[in-house]
C-alpha positions as CSV (number, residue, x, y, z in Angstrom):
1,X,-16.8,-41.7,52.2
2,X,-15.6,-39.3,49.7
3,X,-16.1,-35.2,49.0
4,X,-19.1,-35.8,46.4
5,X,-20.7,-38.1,48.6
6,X,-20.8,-36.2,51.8
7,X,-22.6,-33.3,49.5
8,X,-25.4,-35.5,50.2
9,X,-25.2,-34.0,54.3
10,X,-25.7,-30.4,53.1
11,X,-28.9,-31.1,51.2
12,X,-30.5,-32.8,54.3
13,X,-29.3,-33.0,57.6
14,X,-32.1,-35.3,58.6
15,X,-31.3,-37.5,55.7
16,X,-27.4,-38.2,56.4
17,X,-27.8,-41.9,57.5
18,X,-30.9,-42.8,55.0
19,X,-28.2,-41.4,52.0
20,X,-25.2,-42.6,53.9
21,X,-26.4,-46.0,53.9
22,X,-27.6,-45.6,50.2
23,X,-24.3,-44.9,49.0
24,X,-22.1,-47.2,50.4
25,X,-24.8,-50.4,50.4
26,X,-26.5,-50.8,46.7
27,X,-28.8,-53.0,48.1
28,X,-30.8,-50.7,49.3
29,X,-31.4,-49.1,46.1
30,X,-35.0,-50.2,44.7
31,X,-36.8,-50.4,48.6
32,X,-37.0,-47.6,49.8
33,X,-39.8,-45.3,50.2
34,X,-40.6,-41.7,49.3
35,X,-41.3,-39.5,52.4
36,X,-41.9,-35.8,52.2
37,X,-38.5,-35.0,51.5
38,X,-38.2,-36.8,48.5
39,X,-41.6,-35.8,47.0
40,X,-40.6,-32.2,47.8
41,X,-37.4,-32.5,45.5
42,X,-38.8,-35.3,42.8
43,X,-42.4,-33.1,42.3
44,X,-41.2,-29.3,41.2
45,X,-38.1,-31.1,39.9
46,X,-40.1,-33.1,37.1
47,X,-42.8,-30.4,36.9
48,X,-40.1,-28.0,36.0
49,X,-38.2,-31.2,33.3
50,X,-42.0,-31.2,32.1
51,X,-42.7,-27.7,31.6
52,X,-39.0,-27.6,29.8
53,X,-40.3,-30.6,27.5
54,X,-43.5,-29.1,26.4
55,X,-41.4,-26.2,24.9
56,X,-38.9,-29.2,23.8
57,X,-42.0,-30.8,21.8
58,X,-43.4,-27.4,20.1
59,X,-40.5,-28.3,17.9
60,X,-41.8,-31.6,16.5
61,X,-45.1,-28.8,15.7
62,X,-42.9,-26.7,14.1
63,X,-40.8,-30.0,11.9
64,X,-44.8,-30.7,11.3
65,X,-46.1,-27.2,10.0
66,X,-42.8,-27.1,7.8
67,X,-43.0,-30.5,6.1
68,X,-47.1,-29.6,5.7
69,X,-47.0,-26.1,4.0
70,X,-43.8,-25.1,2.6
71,X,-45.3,-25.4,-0.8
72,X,-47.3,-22.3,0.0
73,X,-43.7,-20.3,0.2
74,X,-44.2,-17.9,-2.9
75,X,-41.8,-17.8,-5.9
76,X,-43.3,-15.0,-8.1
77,X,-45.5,-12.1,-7.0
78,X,-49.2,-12.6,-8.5
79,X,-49.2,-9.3,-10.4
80,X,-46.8,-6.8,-11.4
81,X,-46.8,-2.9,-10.6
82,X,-47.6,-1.0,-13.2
83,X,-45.9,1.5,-11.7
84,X,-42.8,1.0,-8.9
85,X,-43.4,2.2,-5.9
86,X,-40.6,4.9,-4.3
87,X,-38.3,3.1,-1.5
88,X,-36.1,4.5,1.3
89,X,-33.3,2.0,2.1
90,X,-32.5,2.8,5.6
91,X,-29.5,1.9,7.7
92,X,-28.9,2.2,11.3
93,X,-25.5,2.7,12.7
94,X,-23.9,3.3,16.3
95,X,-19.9,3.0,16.3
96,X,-19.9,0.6,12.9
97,X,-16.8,2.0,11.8
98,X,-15.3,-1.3,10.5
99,X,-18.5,-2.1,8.4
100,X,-18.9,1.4,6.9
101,X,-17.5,0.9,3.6
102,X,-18.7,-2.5,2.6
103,X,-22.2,-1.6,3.6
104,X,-22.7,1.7,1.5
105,X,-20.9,-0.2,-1.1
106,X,-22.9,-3.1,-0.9
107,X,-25.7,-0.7,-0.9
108,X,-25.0,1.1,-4.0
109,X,-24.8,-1.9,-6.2
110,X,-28.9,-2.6,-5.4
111,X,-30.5,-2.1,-9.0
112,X,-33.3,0.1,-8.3
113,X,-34.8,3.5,-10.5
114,X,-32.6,6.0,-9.1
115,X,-35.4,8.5,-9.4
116,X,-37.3,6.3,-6.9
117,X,-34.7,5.4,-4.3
118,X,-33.6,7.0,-1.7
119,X,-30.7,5.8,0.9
120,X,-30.8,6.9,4.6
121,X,-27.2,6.6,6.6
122,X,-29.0,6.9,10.3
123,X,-26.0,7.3,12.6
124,X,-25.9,7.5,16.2
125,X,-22.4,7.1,16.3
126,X,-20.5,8.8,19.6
127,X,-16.8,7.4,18.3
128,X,-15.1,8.5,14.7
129,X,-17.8,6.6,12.7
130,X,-19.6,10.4,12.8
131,X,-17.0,11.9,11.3
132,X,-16.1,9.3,8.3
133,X,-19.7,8.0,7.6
134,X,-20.5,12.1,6.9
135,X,-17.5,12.5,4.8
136,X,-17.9,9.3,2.9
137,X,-22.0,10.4,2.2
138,X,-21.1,13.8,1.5
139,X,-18.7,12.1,-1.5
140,X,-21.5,9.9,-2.9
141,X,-24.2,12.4,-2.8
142,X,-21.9,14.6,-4.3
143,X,-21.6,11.3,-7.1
144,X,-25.1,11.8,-7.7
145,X,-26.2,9.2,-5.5
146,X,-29.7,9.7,-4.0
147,X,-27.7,9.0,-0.4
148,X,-28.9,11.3,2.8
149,X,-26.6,11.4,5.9
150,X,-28.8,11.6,9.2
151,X,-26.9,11.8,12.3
152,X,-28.9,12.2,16.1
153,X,-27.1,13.7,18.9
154,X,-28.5,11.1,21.3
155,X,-30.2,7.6,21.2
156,X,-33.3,8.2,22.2
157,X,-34.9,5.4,21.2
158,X,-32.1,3.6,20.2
159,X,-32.8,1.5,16.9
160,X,-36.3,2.2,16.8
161,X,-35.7,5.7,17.7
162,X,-33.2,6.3,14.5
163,X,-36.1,4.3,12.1
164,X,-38.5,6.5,13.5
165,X,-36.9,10.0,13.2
166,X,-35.8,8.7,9.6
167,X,-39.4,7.5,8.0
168,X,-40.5,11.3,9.5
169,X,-38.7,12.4,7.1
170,X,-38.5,9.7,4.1
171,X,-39.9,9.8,0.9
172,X,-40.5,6.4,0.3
173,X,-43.9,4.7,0.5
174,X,-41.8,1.6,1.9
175,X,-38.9,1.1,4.4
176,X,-36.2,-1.5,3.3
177,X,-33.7,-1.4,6.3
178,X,-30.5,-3.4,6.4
179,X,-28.4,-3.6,10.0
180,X,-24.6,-2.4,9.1
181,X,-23.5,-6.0,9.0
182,X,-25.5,-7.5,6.2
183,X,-25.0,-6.8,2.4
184,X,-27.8,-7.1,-0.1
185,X,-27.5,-9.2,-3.3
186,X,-28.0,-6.4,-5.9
187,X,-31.6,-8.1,-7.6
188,X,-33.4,-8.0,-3.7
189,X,-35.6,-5.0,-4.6
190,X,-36.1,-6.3,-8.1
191,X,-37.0,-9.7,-7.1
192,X,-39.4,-8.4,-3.5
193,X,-41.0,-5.6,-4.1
194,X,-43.5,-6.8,-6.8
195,X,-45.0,-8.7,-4.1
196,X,-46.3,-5.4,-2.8
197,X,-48.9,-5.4,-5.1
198,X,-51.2,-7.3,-2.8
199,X,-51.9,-4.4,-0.7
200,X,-52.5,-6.4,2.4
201,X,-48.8,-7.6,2.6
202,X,-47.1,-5.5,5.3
203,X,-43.5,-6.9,5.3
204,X,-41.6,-9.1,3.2
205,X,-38.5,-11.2,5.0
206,X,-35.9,-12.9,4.0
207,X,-33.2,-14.8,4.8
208,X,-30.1,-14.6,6.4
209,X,-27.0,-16.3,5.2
210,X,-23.6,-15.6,6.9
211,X,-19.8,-14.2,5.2
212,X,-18.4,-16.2,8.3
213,X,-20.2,-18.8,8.7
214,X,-17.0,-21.3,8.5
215,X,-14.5,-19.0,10.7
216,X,-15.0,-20.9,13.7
217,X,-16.5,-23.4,15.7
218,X,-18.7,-21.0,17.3
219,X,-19.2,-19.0,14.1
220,X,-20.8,-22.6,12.8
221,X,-22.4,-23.2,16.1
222,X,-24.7,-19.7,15.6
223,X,-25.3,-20.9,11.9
224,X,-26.6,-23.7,12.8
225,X,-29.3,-22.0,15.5
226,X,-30.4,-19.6,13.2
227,X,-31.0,-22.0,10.1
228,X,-33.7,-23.3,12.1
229,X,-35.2,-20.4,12.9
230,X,-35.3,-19.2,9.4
231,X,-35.4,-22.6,7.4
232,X,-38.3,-24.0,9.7
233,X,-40.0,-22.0,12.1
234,X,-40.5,-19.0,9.6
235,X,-41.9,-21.4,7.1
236,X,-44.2,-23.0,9.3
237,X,-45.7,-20.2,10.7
238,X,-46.3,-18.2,7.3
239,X,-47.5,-21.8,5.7
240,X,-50.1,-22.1,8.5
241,X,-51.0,-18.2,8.5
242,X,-49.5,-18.2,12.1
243,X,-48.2,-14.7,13.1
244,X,-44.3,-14.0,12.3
245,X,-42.1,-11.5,13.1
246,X,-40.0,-9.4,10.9
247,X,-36.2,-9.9,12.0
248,X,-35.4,-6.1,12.0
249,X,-33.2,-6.3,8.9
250,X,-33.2,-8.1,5.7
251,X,-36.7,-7.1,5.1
252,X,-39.0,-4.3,3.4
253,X,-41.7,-3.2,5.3
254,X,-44.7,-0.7,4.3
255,X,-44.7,2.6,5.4
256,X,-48.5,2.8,6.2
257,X,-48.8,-0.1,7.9
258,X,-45.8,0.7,10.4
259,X,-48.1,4.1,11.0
260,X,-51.2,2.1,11.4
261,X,-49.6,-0.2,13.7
262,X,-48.3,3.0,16.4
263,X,-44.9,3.6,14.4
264,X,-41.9,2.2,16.2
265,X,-41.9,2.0,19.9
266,X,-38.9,1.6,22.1
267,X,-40.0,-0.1,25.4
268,X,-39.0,-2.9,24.1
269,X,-35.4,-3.9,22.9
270,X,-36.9,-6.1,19.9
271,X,-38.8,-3.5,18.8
272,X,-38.9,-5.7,15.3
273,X,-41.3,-8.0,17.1
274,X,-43.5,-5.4,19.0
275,X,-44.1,-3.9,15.6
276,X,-44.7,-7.5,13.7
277,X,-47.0,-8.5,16.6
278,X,-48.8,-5.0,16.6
279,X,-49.3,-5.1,12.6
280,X,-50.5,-8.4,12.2
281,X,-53.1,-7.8,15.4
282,X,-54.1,-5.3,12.9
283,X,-54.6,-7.2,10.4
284,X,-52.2,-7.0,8.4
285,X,-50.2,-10.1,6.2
286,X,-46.0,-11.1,6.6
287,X,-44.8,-12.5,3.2
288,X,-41.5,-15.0,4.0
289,X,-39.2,-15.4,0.9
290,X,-36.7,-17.6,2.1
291,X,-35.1,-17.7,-1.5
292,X,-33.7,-14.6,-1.1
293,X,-30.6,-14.6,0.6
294,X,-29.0,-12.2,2.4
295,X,-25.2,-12.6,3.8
296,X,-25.2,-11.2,7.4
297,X,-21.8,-11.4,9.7
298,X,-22.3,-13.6,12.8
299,X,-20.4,-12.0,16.1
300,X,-17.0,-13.9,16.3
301,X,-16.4,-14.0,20.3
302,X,-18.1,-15.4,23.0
303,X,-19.0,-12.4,25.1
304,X,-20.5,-10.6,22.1
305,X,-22.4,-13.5,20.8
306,X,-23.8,-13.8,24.5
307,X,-24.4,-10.0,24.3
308,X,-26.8,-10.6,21.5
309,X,-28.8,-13.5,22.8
310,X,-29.3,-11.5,26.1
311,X,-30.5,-9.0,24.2
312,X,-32.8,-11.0,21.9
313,X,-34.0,-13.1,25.3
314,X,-34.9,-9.8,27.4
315,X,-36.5,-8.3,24.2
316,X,-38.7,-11.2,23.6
317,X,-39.6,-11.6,26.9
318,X,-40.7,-7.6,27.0
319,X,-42.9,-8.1,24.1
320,X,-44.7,-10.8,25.6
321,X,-45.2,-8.9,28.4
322,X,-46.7,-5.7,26.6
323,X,-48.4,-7.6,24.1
324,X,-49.5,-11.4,25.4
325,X,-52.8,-10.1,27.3
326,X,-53.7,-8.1,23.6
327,X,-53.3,-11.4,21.9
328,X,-55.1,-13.4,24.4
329,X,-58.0,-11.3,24.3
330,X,-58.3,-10.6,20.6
331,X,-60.4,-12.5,18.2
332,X,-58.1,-14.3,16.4
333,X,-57.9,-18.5,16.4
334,X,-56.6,-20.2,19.0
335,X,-53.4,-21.8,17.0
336,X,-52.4,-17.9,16.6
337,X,-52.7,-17.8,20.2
338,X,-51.1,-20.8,21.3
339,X,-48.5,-20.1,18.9
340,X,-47.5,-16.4,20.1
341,X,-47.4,-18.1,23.2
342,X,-44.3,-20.6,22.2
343,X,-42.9,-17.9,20.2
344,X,-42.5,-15.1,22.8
345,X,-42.0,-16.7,26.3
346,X,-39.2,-19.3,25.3
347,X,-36.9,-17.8,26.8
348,X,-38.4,-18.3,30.5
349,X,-37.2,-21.7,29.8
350,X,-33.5,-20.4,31.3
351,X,-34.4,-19.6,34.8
352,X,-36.4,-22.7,34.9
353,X,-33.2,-24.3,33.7
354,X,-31.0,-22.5,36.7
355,X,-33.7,-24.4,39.0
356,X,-33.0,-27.4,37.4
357,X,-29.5,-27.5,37.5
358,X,-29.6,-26.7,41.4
359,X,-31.8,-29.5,41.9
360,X,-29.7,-31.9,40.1
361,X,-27.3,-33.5,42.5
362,X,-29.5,-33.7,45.6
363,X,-32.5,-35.7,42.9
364,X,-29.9,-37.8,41.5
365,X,-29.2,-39.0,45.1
366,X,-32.6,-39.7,46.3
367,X,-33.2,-41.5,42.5
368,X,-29.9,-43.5,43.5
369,X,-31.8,-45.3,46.5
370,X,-35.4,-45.5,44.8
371,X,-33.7,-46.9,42.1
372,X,-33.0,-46.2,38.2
373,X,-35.4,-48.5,36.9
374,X,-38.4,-47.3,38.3
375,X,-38.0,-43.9,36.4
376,X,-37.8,-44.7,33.2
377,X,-41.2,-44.1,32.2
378,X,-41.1,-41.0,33.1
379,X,-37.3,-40.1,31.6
380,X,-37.9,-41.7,28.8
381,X,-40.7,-39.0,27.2
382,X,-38.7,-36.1,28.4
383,X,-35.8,-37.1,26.6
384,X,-37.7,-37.8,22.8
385,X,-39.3,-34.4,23.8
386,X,-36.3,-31.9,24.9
387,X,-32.6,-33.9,23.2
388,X,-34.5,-35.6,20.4
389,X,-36.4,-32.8,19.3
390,X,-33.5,-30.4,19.3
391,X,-31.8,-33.1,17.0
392,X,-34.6,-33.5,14.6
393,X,-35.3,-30.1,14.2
394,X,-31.5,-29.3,13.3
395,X,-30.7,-31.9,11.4
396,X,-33.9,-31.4,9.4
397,X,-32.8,-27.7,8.7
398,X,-29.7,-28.5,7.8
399,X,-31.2,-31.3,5.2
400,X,-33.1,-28.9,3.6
401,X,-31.0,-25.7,3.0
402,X,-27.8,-27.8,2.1
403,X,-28.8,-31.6,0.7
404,X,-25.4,-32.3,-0.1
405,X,-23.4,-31.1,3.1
406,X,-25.8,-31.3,5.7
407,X,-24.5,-34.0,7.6
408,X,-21.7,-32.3,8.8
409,X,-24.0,-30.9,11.2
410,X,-24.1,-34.0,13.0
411,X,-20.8,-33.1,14.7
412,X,-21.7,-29.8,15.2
413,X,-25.0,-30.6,16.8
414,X,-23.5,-31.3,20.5
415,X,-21.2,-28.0,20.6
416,X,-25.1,-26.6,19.8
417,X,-26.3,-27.9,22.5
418,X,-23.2,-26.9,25.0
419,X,-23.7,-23.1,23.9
420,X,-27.1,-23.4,24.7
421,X,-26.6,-24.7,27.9
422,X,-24.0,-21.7,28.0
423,X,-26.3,-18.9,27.5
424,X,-28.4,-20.1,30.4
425,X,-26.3,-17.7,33.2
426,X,-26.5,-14.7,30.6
427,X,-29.8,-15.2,29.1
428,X,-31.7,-15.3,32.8
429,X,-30.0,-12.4,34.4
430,X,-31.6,-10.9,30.6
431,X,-34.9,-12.8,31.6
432,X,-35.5,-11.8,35.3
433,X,-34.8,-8.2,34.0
434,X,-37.3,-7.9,31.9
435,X,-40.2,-9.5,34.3
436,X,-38.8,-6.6,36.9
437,X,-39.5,-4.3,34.1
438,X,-35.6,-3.4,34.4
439,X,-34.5,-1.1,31.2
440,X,-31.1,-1.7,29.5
441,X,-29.6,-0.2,26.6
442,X,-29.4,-1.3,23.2
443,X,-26.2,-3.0,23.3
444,X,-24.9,-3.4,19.6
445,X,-23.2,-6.6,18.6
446,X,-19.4,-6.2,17.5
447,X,-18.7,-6.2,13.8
448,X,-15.8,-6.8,11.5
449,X,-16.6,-6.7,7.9
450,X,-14.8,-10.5,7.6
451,X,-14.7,-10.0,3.9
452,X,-12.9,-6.7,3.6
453,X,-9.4,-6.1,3.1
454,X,-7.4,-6.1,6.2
455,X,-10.2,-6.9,7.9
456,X,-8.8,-8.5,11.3
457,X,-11.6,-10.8,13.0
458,X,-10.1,-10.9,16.3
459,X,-11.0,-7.1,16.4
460,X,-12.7,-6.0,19.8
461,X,-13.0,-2.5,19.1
462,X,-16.2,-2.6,20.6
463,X,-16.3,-5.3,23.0
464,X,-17.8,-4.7,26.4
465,X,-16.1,-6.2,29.7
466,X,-17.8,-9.4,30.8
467,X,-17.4,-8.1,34.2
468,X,-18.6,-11.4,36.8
469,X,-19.9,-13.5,33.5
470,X,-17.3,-15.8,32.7
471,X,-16.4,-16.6,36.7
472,X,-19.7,-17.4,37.2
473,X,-19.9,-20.0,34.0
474,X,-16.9,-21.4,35.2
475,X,-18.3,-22.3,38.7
476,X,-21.4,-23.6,37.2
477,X,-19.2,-25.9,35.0
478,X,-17.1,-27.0,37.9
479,X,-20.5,-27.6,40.0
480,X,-21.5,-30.3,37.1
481,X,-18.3,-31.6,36.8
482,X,-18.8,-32.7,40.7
483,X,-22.1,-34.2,39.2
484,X,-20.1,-36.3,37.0
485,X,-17.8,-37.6,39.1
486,X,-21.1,-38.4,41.5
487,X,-22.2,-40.3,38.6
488,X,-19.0,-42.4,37.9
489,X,-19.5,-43.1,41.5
490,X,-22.7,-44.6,41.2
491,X,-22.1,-46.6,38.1
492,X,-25.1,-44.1,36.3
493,X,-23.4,-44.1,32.9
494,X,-26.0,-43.1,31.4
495,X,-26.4,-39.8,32.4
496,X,-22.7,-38.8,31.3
497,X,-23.1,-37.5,28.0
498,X,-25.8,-35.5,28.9
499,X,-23.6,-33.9,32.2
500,X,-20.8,-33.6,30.4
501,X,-22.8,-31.6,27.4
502,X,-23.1,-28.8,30.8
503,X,-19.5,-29.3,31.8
504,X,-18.3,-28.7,28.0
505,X,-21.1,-25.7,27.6
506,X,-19.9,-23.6,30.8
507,X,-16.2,-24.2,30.2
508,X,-16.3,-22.7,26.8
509,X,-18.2,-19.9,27.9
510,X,-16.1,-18.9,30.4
511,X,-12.9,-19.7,29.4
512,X,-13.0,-18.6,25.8
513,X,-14.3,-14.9,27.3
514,X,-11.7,-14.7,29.3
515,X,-8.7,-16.2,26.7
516,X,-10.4,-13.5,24.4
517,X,-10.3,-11.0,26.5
518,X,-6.8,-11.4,27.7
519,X,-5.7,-11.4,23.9
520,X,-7.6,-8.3,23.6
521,X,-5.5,-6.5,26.4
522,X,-2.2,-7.8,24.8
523,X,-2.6,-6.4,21.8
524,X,-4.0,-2.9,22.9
525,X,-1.0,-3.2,25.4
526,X,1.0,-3.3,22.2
527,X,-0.5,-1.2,20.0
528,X,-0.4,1.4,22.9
529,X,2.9,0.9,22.7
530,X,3.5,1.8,19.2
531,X,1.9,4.8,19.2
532,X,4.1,6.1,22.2
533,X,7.3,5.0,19.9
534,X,5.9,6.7,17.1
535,X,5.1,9.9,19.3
536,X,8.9,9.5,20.7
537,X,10.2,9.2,16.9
């Protein structure tokens, strides 16, 4: 008997002949019978695939809400102000020095009355951002640009910290903000804030596009997860006056409603959800204009893409810690309760997903000597609900925003599917965290300003070391590539392509991090090097 079929002896040492025999004699596949064992693998095993699906299937809800109400998306306010309203543009920055420039010029192009604009530049930069941002402001105010440079000698607060020391002392009656990456088409105020006029809107979003979306596979990969999001879940939730959040950037929001909601609170590390969720308990209305586009930078290495799902995942999670019982007990309708529900606890689904992949091999042993054939009532709906689901949703994005190219996302739809099953190590260390009620710090995701001159995209100016990450994806990727060969062993086919979607997903997680970070050491090795030549010279 080979290696991958005497793993069967460490999952039960009372089991060794049952599995030996059912491994080397295929006719005992089909007659045998469960004993405790095997109903105390099979039972949490499927509750946990079941659980997993029900979160699978809330996307054929949200496919269903999008197809029934996107006619209700807006495409002209009802009335006009008579008079516009003063807005502060605000923009957060930590150690953004790449970005700087094509933000504030970005910025400046917006068409607004000067007389009613102001600009905050709230840096919490701790690097030579500080010192160039200042200068740069000080040169445009000095322009006659209605630009104010506000710089915190801590980070208390982080994000939500900076937006709240800069609204105490804005002049605006509303707060567009704008994260240091993205870059406003110069009509967005013109063509939001008439929508205002209905003095029970709260926020106005809109959507992210991306300046890289095409610079890589994984570039393409991140597109593709957040067309979804704001193609199709956004839209269905505004069409069925579901609660939605505000994505922290890209959007306007009303000063009086952010006080009426508590102002922003940093418990949380999405404090853009906490506030949406706060607001609309209040009753306040979220306007979605997914017409207006606004070109965002999407990170361009592994690690820091991970970096930013971690910190989205624990975020989430917090919120639905701190604000789940609120909602449950409030008056609202039970689809706004359900919904919050789906919206803030997905991510619980990637410890659930650890469990499942430790499971794996000793189920797909005992399901070797029940037999295939006898599962397939129950495989069968878990599959249309978790892979089909994912694929429908996707696809149907895709269809929408771009009618003419969207089929290239069919090829691009499994490498989806291996990142997510990459972010499972990262996203449950993130997860687990947050239940402890474990803080972290708001760790800001790596930007290059692709689109600027000289701009050099394998940059990692910023970038954090991955530290046991990428080791640990790798070991998880060898653990399912044991799986596979189990399979081939076997003869179950059919369960390749899903396996080797986790064998694909934890190899380019880890390997890519650490490719990426060995280029990253070679060329500060040789820039180091230049600058002691240069000293020399």
């Amino acid at each position: 008997m080979d290696f991958i079929s005497s793993l069967a002896f460490l999952v039960a040492p009372s089991k060794m002949d049952k599995w030996a025999r059912a491994l080397t004699d295929n006719t005992f596949a089909g007659i045998h019978q469960l004993d405790w064992f095997d109903y105390a693998l099979l039972v949490p095993y499927f509750t946990l695939l079941t659980i997993l699906a029900i979160y699978g299937a809330h996307r054929y809800a949200v496919v269903r809400g999008y197809l029934k109400y996107k006619h209700r998306i807006p495409q002209a306010p009802a009335k006009l102000f008579d008079q516009l309203p003063r807005v502060t543009i605000q923009l957060p920055l930590f150690n953004e020095r790449n970005v700087v420039d094509q933000l504030l010029e970005g910025i400046l192009k917006v068409r607004y009355p000067k007389a009613l604009l102001e600009i905050q530049v709230l840096d919490d930069s701790t690097d030579d951002t500080h010192p160039y941002t200042e200068a740069l402001v000080a040169r445009l105010k000095a322009q006659g640009h209605p630009i104010e440079y506000i710089h915190r000698t801590n980070r208390t607060g982080y994000k939500a910290g900076a937006l709240q020391n800069g609204m105490a002392l804005a002049k605006g009656e509303f707060m567009a903000v704008f994260d240091a990456d993205f870059i406003p088409p110069v009509d967005f105020l013109e063509k939001s804030m008439h929508f205002f006029s209905d003095p029970t809107i709260g926020v106005v979003q809109t959507r992210w596009t991306y300046l890289n979306r095409d610079h890589s596979l994984l570039t393409e990969v991140q597109a593709l997860m957040l067309d979804g999001h704001f193609a199709l879940e956004h839209v269905a939730r505004f069409g069925e006056g579901l609660f939605f959040n505000f994505n922290g950037t890209a959007g306007i929001l009303r000063r009086a409603m952010i006080d009426d909601a508590g102002g922003w609170q940093h418990d949380t590390l999405t404090e853009d959800s906490d506030l949406s969720y706060r607001a609309q308990l209040k009753g306040w209305h979220f306007l979605y204009l997914p017409w207006i586009e606004c070109p965002s930078e999407l990170p361009v290495d592994t690690y820091g893409f991970q970096v930013q799902q971690q910190r989205w995942a624990k975020g989430l999670t917090q919120v639905a810690m701190k604000l789940l019982p609120t909602i449950m007990r409030s008056n609202i309708g039970w689809r706004e309760k359900a919904e919050a529900w789906f919206h803030l606890t997905p991510n619980l689904s990637y410890p659930l997903m650890v469990i499942v992949s430790a499971m794996m091999l000793p189920v797909m042993m005992v399901r070797f000597y029940i037999g295939w054939g006898q599962m397939a009532i129950v495989d069968a709906p878990l599959i249309i609900c978790s892979f089909w689901s994912v694929v429908t949703f996707y696809l149907l994005a895709e269809q929408q925003l771009y009618p003419k190219t969207w089929k290239r996302a069919i090829f691009i739809l499994p490498f989806l599917l291996a990142m997510g099953v990459a972010l499972t190590i990262s996203n449950t260390k993130a997860v687990i965290e947050a239940l402890r009620g474990q803080q972290s710090s708001f760790v800001r995701t790596p930007k290059y300003a692709p689109r600027a001159a000289g701009s050099n995209l394998g940059a990692v100016a910023y970038k954090r070391k991955s530290g046991w990450l990428p080791f640990a994806e790798i070991g998880m990727g060898l653990f399912f590539l044991g799986i596979v060969a189990y399979s081939i062993e076997v003869m179950n086919f059919f369960a390749l392509p899903f396996l080797s979607i986790f064998v694909c997903g934890y190899f380019w997680a880890g390997f890519s991090t650490l490719w990426q970070e060995y280029q990253a050491k070679l060329r500060h090795q040789r820039e180091s090097a230049k600058v002691e030549v240069e000293a020399v010279s």
